[in-house]
C-alpha positions in Angstrom: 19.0 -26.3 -14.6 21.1 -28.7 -12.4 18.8 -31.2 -10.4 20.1 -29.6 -7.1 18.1 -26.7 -8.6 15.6 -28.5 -9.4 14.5 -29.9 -6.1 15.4 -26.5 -4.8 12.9 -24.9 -6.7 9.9 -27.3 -6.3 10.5 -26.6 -2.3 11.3 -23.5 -2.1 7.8 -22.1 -0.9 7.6 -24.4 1.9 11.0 -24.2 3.2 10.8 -19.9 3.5 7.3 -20.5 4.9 9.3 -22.7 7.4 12.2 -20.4 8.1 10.0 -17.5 8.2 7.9 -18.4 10.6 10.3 -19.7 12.9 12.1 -16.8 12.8 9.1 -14.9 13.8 8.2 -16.9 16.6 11.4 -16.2 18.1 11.0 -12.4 17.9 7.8 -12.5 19.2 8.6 -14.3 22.3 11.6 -12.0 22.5 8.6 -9.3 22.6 11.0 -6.8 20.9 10.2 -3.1 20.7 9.0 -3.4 17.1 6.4 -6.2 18.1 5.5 -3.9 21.1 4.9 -1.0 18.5 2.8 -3.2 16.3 1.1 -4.5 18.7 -0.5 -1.3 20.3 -0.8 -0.2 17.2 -3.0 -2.9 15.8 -4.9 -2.4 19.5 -5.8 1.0 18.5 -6.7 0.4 15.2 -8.8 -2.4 15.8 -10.1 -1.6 19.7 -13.0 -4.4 19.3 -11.0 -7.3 18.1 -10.2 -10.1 20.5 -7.1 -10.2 21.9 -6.6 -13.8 20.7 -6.9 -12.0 17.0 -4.5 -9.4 17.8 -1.6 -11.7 18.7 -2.4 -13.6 15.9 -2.2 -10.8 13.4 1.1 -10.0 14.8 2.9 -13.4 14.5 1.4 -13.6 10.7 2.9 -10.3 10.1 6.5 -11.2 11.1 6.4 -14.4 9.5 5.1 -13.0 6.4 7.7 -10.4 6.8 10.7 -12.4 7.3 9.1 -14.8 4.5 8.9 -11.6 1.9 12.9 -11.4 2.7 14.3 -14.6 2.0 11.7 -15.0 -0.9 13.0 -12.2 -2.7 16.7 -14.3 -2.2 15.1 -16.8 -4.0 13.9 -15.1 -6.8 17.5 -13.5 -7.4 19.0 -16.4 -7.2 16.6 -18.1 -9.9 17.1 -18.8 -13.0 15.0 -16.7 -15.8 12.9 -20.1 -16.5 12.9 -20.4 -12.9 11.3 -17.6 -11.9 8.7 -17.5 -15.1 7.3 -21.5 -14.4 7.0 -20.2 -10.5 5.0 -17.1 -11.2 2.8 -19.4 -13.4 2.4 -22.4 -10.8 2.6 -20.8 -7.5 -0.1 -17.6 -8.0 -3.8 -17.7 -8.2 -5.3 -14.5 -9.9 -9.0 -12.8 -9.0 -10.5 -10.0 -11.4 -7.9 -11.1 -14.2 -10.7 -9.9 -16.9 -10.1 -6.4 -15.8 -6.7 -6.2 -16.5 -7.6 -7.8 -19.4 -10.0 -5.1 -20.3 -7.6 -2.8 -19.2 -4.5 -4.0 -21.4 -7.1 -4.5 -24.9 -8.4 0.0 -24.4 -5.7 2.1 -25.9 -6.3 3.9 -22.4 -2.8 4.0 -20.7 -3.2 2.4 -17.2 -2.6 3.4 -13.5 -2.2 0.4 -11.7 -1.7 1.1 -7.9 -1.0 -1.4 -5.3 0.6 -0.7 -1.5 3.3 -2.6 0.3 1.2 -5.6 1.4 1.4 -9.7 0.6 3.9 -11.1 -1.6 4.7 -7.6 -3.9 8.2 -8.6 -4.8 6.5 -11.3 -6.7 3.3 -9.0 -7.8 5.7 -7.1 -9.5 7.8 -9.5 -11.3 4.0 -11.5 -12.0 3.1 -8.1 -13.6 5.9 -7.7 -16.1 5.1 -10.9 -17.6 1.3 -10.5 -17.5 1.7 -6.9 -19.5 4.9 -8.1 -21.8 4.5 -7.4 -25.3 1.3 -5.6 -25.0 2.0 -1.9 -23.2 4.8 -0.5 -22.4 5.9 -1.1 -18.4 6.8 1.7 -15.9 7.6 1.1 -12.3 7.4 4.7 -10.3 9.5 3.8 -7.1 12.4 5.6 -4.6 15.6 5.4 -6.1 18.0 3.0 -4.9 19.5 5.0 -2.2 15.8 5.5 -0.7 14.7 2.0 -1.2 16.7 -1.2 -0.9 14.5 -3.6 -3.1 15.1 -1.0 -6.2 18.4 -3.0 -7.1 17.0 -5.7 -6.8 13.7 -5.6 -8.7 15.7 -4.1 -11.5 17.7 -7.2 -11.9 15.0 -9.4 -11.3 13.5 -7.6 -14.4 16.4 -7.6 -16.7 17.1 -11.3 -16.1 13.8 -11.9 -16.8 14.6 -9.7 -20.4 10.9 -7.7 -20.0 10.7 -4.3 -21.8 9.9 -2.6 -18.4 11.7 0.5 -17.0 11.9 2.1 -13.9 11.1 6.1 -13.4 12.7 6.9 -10.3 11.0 9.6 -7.7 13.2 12.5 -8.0 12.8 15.4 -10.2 12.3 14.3 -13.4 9.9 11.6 -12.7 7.1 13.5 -13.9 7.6 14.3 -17.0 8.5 11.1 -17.5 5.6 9.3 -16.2 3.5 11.5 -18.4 5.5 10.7 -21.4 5.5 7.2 -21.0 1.3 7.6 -20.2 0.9 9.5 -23.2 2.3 6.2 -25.2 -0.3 4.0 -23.5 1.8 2.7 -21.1 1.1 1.0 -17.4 2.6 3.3 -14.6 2.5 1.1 -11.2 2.3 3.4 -8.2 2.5 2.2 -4.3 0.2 5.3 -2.7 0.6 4.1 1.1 4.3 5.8 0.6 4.0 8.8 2.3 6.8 11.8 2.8 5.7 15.3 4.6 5.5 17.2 1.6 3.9 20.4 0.2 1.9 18.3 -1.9 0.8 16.2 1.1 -3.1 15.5 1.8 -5.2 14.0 4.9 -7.8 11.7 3.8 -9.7 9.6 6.2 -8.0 5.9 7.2 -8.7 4.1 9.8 -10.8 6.1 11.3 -8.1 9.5 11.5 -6.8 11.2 8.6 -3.3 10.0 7.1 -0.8 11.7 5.0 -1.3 10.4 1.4 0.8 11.5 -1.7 -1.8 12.8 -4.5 0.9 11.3 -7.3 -1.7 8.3 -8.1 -4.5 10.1 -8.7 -2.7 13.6 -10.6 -1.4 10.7 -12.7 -4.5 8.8 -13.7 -6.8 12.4 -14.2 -3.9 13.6 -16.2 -4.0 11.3 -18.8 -7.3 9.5 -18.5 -5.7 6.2 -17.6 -7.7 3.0 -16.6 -7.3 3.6 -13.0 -6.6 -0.4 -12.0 -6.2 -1.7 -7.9 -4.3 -4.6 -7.3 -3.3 -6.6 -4.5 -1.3 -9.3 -3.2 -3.1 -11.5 -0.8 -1.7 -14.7 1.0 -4.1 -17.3 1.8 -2.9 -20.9 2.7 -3.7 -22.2 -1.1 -0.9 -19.7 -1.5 -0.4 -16.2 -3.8 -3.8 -15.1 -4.7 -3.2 -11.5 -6.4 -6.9 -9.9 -6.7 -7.8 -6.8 -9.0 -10.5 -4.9 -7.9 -12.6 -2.8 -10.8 -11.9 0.1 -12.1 -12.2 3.4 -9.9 -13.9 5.6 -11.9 -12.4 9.3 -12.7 -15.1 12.0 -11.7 -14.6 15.2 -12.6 -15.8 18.6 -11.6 -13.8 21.4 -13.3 -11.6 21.6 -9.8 -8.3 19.7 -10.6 -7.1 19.9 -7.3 -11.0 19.0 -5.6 -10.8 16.2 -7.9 -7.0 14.7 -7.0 -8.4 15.2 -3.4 -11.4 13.1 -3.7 -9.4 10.9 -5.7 -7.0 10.2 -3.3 -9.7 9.7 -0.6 -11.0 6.9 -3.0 -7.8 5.0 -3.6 -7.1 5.4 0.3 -10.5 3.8 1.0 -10.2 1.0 -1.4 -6.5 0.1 0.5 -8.0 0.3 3.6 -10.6 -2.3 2.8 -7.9 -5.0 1.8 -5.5 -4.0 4.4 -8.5 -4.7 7.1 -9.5 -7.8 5.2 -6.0 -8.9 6.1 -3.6 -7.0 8.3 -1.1 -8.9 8.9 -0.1 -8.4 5.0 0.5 -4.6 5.6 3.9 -3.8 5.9 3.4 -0.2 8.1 2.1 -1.2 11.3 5.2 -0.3 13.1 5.1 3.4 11.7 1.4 3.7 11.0 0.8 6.8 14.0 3.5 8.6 11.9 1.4 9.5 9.2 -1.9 9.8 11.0 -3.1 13.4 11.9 -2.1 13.5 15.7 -5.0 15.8 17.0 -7.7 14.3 14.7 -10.0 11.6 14.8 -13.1 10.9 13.1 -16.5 10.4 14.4 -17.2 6.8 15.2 -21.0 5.0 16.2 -22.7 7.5 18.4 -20.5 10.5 18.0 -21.2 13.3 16.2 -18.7 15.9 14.0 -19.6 18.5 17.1 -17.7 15.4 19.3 -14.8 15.6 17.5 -14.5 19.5 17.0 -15.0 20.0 20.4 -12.6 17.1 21.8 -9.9 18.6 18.7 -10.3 22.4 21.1 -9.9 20.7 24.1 -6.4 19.3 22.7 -5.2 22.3 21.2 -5.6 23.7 24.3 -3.3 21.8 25.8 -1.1 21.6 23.1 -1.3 25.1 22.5 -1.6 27.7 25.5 -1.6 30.7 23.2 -5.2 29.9 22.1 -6.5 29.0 25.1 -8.3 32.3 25.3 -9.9 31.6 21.7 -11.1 28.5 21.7 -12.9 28.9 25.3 -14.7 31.6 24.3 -15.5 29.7 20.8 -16.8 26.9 23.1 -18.9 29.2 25.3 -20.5 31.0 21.7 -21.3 27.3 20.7 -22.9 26.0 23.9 -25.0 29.2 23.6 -26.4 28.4 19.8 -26.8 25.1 21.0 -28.9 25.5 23.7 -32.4 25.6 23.1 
């Protein structure tokens, strides 16, 4: 390592925390359509937070975003010593004794985090937390879908670690069940979303969002450890945080159970993401996977609310069943008068 490298490395968080953020100061004052879009987004999301809080949450996001960038420039452009010493001085780790428990069962694992906080580094951290003691498999786009693929992949062969990467096409899943079937960790990112046969609506946020059943088929299927992990930011720096084990309940309905599953990974996201959201990466898009017509009942409303507000709207969405759904409505005031 030159000493130009060297001093490079030792400042290297605080001189992308710098860039970052001044980069994101100047988009927000240029109030660009994407901070507009987040912005109303995070408004309707969050309806009782101050507006102070809002605007807040929306600078931190563009810093952090324009900071997860030019970090993952850094990384490449590390060294393989390099990048192991940073993993091991610049992250804090929460819940490390249950992927420690995790790693000593001869259970494979499903570890499952969403695109939120520093994951670039979460996932090269991970390789060299599980090295030499499971096998590794990364379940991700391929490269022409996703534009960190390339680059993750040579973070990983620099850094020499046994892990491969099972791209999301065809063959993926006989793959991921081979490599489960060996013991191995399978990381999944479940807050990717494509409109898909497969597809389910589980509550978020109080509508229900598109969700891919992939994590949880994966983790039933082979009774894995089923392990969340996330990478927070807090001003000590990286803290990554697993969360316990989600438990796999079974009730002799695969498909009942993949749902419920789902639901459960979904709710444990949703918990971090509101803990911190200006680490999620899918504010912009988030009304793209949301169900439209949908909402669910909030303090004081009841299911009837929301069936009879989703009649009104399909109503005007939809003149064909006007007819139907008035004289639904007039059947139900009639049971429900007493």
């Amino acid at each position: 390592m030159t000493s130009l490298q060297g001093v490079a490395a030792r400042h290297f968080p605080i001189l992308t925390q710098r860039l970052a953020a001044r980069s994101a100061r100047a988009e927000v004052r240029r109030s660009s359509a994407r901070v507009a879009a987040v912005r109303a987004n995070l408004r309707r999301i969050f309806p009782d937070a101050a507006e102070e809080r809002v605007e807040t949450w929306v600078a931190d996001l563009f810093g952090y975003g324009y900071r997860n960038r030019l970090e993952v420039r850094g990384y490449d452009a590390m060294s393989a010593a390099q990048l192991r010493a940073h993993c091991r001085s610049s992250v804090t780790v929460r819940g490390a004794e249950h992927l420690e428990v995790a790693l000593a069962a001869p259970n494979p694992i499903v570890l499952f985090t969403p695109h939120f906080g520093n994951y670039a580094l979460g996932a090269v951290w991970l390789a060299l937390a599980v090295e030499g003691r499971k096998p590794l498999l990364y379940f991700y786009d391929p490269p022409e879908r996703n534009p960190f693929a390339p680059v993750l992949r040579r973070l990983l062969d620099k850094l020499g670690c046994n892990a491969e990467a099972i791209h999301n096409d065809r063959t993926a899943v006989r793959k991921a069940l081979k490599g489960l079937r060996s013991g191995a960790v399978l990381t999944m990112m479940p807050d990717v979303f494509q409109y898909d046969r497969a597809s389910l609506y589980v509550p978020m946020f109080g509508h229900f969002t598109m969700a891919m059943p992939g994590t949880a088929f994966f983790a039933l299927k082979s009774d894995a450890t089923l392990l969340p992990f996330y990478c927070h930011r807090e001003p000590s720096g990286d803290v990554f945080r697993f969360d316990a084990p989600l438990a796999l309940e079974r009730t002799g309905n695969d498909l009942d159970d993949q749902y419920r599953l789902t639901a459960r990974v979904v709710a444990n996201m949703e918990q971090h993401i509101t803990e911190q959201p200006a680490l999620w990466a899918y504010w912009e898009t988030i009304f793209d996977r949301l169900a439209p017509v949908a909402r669910l009942p909030r303090d004081g409303e009841t299911w009837e609310d929301r069936f009879r507000d989703l009649g009104t709207m399909m109503i005007a969405q939809h003149r064909g069943p006007a007819g139907f759904f008035a004289r639904f409505e007039e059947r139900y005031g009639a049971r429900s008068t007493p």
